[in-house]
DRENLOGU-654913 format. One record per residue (C-alpha): x negated, y negated, z; residue number from 1; residue in one letter; chain. Coordinates in pm, whole numbers, plus 50000, padded with zeros to 5 digits. Layout:
<nodes>
      xx      yy      zz     k   r   c
       X       Y       Z   NUM   A   A
...
</nodes>
This chain:
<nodes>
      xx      yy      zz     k   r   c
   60174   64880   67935     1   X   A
   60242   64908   67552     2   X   A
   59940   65040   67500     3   X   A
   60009   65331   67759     4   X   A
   60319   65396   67617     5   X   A
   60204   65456   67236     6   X   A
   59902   65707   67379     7   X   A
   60186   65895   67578     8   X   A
   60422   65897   67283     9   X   A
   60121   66015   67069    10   X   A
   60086   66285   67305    11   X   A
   60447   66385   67234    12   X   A
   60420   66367   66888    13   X   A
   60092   66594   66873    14   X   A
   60252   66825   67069    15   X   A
   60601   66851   66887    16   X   A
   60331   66867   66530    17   X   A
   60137   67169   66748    18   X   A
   60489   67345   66823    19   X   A
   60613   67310   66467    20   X   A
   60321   67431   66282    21   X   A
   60159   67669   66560    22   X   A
   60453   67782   66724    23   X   A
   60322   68106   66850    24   X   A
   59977   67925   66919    25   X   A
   60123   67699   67148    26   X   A
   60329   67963   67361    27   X   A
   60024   68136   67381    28   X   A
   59860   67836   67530    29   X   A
   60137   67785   67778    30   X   A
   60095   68109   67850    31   X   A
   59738   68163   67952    32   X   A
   59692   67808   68136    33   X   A
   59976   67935   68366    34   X   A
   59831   68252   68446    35   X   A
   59782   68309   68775    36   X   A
   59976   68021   68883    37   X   A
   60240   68195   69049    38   X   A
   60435   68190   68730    39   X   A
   60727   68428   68699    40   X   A
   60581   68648   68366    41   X   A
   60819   68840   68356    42   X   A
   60953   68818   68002    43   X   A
   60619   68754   67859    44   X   A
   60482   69093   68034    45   X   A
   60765   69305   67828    46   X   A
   60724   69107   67501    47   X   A
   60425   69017   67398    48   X   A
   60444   69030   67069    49   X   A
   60635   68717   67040    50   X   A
   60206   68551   67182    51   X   A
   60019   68758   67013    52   X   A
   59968   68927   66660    53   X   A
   60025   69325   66698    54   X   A
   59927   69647   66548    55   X   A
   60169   69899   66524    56   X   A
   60069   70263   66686    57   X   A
   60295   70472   66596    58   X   A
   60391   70843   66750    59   X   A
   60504   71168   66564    60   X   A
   60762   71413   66642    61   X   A
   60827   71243   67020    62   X   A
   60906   71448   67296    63   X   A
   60991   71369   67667    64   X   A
   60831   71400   67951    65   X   A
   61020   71712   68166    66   X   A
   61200   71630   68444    67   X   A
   61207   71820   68820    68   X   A
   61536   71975   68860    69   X   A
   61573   71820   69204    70   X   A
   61530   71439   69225    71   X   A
   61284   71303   69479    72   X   A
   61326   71019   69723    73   X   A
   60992   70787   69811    74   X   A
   60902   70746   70169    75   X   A
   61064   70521   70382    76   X   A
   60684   70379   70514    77   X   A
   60337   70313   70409    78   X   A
   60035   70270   70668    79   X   A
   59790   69935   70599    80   X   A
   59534   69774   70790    81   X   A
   59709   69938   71128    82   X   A
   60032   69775   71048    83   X   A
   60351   70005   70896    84   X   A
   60512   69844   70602    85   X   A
   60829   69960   70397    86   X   A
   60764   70080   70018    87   X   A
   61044   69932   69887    88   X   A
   60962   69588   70019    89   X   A
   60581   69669   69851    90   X   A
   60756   69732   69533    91   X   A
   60967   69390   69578    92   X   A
   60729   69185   69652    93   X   A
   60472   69285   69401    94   X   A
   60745   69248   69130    95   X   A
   60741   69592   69069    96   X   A
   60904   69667   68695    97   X   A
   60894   70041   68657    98   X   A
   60753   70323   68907    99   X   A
   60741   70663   68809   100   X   A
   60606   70937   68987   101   X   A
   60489   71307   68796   102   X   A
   60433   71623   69026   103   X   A
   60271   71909   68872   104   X   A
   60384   71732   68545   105   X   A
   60742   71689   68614   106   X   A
   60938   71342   68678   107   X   A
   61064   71355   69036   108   X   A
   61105   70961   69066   109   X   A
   61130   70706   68802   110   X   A
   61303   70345   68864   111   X   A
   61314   70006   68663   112   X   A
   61376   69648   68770   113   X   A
   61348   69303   68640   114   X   A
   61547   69407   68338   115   X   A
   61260   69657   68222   116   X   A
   61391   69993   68080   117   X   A
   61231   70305   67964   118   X   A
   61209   70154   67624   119   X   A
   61040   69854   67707   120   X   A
   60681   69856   67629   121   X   A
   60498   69653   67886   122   X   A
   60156   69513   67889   123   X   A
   59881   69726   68049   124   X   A
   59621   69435   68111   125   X   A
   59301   69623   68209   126   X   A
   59441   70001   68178   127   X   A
   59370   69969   67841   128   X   A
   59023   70016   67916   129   X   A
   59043   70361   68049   130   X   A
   59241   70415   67711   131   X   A
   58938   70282   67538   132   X   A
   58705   70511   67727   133   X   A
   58879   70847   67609   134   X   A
   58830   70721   67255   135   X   A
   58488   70651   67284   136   X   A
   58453   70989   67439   137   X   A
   58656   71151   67160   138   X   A
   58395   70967   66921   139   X   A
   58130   71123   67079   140   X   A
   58258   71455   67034   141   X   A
   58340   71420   66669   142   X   A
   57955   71364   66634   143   X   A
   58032   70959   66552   144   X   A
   57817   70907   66814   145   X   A
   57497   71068   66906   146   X   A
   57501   70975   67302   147   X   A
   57598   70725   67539   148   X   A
   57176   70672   67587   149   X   A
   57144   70525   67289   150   X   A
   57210   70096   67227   151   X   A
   57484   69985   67137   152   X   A
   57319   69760   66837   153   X   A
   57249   70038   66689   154   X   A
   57612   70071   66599   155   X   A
   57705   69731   66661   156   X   A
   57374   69516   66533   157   X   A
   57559   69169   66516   158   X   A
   57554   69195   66857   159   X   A
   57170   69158   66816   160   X   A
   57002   68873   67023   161   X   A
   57333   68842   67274   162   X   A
   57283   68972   67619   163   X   A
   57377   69328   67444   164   X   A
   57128   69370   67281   165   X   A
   56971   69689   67303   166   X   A
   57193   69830   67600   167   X   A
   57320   70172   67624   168   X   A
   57651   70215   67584   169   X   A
   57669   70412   67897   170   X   A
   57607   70083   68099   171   X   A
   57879   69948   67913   172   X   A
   58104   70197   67981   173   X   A
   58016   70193   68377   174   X   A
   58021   69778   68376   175   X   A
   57697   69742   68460   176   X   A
   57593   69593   68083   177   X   A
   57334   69278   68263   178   X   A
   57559   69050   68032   179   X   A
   57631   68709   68282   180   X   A
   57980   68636   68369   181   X   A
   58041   68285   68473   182   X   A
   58449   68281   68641   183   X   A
   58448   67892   68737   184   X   A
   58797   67816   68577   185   X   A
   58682   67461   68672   186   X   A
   58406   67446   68408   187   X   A
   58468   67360   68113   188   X   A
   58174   67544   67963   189   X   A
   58223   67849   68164   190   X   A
   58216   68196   68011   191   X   A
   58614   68289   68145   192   X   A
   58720   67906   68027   193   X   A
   58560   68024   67676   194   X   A
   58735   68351   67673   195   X   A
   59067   68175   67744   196   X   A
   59002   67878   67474   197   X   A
   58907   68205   67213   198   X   A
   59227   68420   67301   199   X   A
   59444   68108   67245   200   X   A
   59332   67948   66934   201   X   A
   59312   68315   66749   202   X   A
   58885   68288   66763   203   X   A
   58708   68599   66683   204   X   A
   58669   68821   66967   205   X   A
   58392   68975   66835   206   X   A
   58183   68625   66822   207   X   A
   58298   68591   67154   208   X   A
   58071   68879   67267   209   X   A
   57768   68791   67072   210   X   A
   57737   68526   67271   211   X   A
   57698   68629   67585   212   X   A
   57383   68629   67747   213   X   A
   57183   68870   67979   214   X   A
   57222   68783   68352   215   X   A
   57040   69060   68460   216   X   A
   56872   69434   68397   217   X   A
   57098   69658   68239   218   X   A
   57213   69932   68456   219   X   A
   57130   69794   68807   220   X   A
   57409   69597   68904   221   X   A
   57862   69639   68844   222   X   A
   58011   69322   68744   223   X   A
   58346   69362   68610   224   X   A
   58338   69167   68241   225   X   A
   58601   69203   68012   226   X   A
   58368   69182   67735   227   X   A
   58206   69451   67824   228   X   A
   58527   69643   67682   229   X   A
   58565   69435   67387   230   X   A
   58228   69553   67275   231   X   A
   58315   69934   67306   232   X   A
   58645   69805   67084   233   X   A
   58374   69679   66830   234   X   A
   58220   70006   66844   235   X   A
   58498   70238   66780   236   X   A
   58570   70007   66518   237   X   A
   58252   70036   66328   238   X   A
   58169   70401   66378   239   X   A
   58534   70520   66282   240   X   A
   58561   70299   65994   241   X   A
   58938   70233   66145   242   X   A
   59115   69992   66299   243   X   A
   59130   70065   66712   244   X   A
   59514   70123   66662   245   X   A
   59495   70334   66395   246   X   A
   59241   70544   66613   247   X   A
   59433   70528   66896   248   X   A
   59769   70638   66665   249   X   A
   59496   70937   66522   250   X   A
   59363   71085   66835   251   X   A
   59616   70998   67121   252   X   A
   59956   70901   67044   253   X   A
   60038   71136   66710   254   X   A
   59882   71466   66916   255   X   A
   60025   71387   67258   256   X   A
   60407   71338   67091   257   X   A
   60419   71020   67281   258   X   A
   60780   70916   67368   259   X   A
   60775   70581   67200   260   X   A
   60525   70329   66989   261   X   A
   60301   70126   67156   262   X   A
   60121   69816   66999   263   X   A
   59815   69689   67028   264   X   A
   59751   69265   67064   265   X   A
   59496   69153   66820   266   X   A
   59310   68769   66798   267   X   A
   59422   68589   66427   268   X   A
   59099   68790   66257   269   X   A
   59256   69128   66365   270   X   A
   59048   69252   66591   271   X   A
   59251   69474   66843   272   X   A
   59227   69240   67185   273   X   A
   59029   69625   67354   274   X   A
   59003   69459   67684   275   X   A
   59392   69458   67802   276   X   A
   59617   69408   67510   277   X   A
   59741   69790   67459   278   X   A
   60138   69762   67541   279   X   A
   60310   70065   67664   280   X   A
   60611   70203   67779   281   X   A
   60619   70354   68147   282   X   A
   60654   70706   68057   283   X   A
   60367   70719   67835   284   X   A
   60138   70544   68058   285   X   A
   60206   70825   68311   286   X   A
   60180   71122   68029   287   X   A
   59807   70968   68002   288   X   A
   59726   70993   68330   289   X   A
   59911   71357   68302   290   X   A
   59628   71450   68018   291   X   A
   59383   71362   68253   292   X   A
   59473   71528   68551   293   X   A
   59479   71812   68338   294   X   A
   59117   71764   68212   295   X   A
   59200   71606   67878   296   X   A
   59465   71867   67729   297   X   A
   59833   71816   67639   298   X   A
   60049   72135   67600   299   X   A
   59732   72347   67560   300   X   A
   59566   72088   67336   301   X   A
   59210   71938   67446   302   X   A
   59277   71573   67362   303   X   A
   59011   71381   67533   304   X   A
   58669   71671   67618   305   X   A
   58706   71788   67928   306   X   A
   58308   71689   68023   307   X   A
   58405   71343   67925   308   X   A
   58679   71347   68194   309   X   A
   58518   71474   68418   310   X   A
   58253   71275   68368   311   X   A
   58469   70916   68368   312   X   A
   58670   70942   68666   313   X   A
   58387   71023   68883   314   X   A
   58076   70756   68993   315   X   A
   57746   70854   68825   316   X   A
   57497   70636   68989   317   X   A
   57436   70503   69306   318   X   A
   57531   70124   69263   319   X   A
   57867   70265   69150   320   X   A
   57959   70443   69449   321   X   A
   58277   70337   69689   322   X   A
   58218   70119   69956   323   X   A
   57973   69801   70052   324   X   A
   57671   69830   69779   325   X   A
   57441   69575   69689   326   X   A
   57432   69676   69352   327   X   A
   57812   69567   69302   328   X   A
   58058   69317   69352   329   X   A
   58351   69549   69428   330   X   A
   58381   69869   69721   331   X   A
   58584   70051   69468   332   X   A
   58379   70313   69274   333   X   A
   58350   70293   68896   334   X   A
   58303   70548   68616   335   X   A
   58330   70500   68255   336   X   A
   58623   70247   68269   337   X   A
   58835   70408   68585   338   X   A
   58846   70315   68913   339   X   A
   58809   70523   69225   340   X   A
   58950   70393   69543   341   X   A
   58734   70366   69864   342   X   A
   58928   70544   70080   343   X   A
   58965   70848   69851   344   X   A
   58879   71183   69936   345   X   A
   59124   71378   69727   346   X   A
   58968   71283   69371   347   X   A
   59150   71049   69319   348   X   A
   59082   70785   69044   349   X   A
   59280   70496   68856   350   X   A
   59343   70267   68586   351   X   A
   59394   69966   68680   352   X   A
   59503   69613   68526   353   X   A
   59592   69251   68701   354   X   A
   59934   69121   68788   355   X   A
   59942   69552   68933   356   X   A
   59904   69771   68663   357   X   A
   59850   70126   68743   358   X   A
   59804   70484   68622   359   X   A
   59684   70647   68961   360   X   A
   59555   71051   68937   361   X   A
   59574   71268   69274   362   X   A
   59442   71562   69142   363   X   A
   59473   71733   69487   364   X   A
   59811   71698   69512   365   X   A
   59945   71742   69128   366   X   A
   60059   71393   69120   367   X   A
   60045   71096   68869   368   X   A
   60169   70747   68927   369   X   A
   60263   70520   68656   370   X   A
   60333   70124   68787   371   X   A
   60424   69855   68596   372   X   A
   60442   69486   68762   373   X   A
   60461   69096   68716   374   X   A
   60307   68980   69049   375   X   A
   60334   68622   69068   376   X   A
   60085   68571   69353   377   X   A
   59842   68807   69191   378   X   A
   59517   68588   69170   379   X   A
   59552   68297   69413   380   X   A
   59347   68444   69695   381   X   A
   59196   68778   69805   382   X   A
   59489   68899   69980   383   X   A
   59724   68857   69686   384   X   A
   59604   69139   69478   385   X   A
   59705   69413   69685   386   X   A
   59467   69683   69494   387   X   A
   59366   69885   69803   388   X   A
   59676   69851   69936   389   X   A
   59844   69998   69647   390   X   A
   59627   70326   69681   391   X   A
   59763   70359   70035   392   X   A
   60105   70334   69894   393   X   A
   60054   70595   69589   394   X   A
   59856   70843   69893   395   X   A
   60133   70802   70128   396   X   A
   60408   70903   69774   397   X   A
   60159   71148   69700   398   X   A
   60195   71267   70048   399   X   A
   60566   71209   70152   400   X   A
   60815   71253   69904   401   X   A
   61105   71454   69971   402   X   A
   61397   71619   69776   403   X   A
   61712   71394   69797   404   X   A
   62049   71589   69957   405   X   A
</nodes>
């Protein structure tokens, strides 16, 4: 019995030492061993610069997004799986924080909850990838790149010998790099129990990715691997001789007159977290997706090249393609870092990041959707994600809204 007692009271003094000395360390750790355990997030979603070290990116001469003189009211009802479901009981129950909806560029609908404002910058989790993608096709254009054929080491070459190695960054970009993914949170030695145990203790991301290794050819098959994203972060890095949020402050947010600053998360080295740690405030998520439904310009200004936006948001190659394919774990199509849903047949293509993170395009109709979320039951099974089911909500907006009386 005594001896139990002084091991748990040397458990409580090496964790009041860790709390003192690595306060933000140890939140952080909280933090990511609760994710996905049905954990209310909501104040860590809208702060997270109080887990993470930030860059700054900063806008110039702001302006705000226009709004419709007549407000709009969303449909009552959504169609899923044969059954009709109410939209606001969608938005409740995925812990919806902020929904705003653009037509023709306008705001015609645009509500908060769970104490979120318009000011509050909120993290985008995986959407930060399609912000990625536009800056590696913006590098591309400036010459910084000669194409998307050519490997990756040639730009990157510590990332010689790790299952990177001589990959095209086009496979990158689609997520179908060959590097192996191993997702057993139960191993200990597992690649996503790695990447946790890095992101927590401040590790270098870029070491991270070097060791990987190939699981199979390059180009044949779409696994989704956040690392795959954290290498086209190492990239920009190296061929702009900038940091990613200084290139990001360059090339998006200064030109666009974005309404507010965003901030990037970084690991302790400095290294920009590429693969979901852009935070950004609702209205600028949506002016993104506005750029893009408008081929890459902003107020007559080609941000992003229109080829490489055209290129993105559609699937190139047959194992990318909506629906059951053998070459890929998912039926949604993929381009270079967007999604596009299985169901779609009005162009329509998204960014999308866990916990329900959207920027959803509808070219067809002239609509953008911005969403920003907290789902706690995001993650414990395969009906808690609710990512198809949100692009039958966004089609039936996109579809059904309404001026108010």
């Amino acid at each position: 019995m005594k001896k139990l007692a002084w091991l748990l009271g040397l458990i409580v003094v090496v964790v009041l030492v860790a709390v003192v000395i690595y306060p933000q360390r140890t939140r952080r750790g909280i933090f990511m061993a609760t994710l996905f355990q049905g954990v209310d997030m909501t104040d860590e979603f809208a702060d997270m610069k109080g887990l993470f070290p930030t860059h700054v990116v900063r806008t110039a001469n702001p302006t705000m997004l226009p709004r419709a003189a007549t407000a709009i009211d969303l449909p009552t009802t959504y169609e899923y799986l044969g059954k009709t479901r109410t939209v606001q009981s969608f938005l409740a129950e995925t812990d919806t924080s902020g929904l705003l909806v653009l037509i023709d560029g306008e705001i015609v609908h645009e509500e908060y909850a769970l104490g979120s404002r318009a000011e509050t910058r909120w993290i985008s989790w995986s959407v930060a990838k399609s912000f990625v993608s536009a800056m590696v096709g913006i590098a591309l254009e400036e010459g910084l790149l000669e194409s998307v054929r050519e490997p990756i080491t040639k730009y990157v070459p510590e990332l010689s010998g790790s299952a990177y190695d001589g990959v095209a960054i086009e496979d990158i970009l689609e997520m179908s790099s060959g590097a192996s993914w191993d997702e057993d949170y139960g191993d200990p030695t597992s690649d996503i129990t790695r990447f946790g145990a890095a992101i927590v203790f401040g590790y270098s991301q870029d070491e991270f990715a070097a060791s990987l290794e190939r699981g199979c050819e390059p180009g044949t098959y779409n696994r989704y691997n956040s690392t795959d994203t954290q290498v086209l972060g190492m990239l920009l890095v190296r061929v702009t001789g900038m940091t990613l949020a200084a290139y990001t402050e360059e090339k998006i947010w200064k030109p666009m007159q974005m309404e507010h600053d965003a901030y990037w998360m970084t690991d302790e080295p400095g290294m920009e977290l590429a693969f979901g740690g852009l935070n950004v405030t609702l209205r600028d998520y949506a002016r993104f997706g506005e750029m893009y439904r408008n081929q890459g310009k902003w107020n007559g200004k080609q941000i992003v090249p229109e080829a490489w936006v055209l290129r993105s948001t559609v699937p190139g190659k047959p194992h990318l393609q909506p629906g059951e394919q053998a070459g890929s774990e998912t039926i949604f199509g993929y381009g270079y870092q967007w999604w596009m849903p299985p169901s779609g047949d009005e162009g329509e293509y998204s960014a999308i990041g866990v916990y329900n993170q959207f920027i959803y395009v509808n070219p067809t109709q002239g609509v953008v959707i911005a969403k920003t979320s907290a789902n706690q039951a995001y993650g414990k099974d395969e009906t808690t994600d609710r990512e198809a089911e949100t692009f039958a909500v966004f089609k039936t907006i996109s579809h059904g809204l309404r001026p108010t009386n």
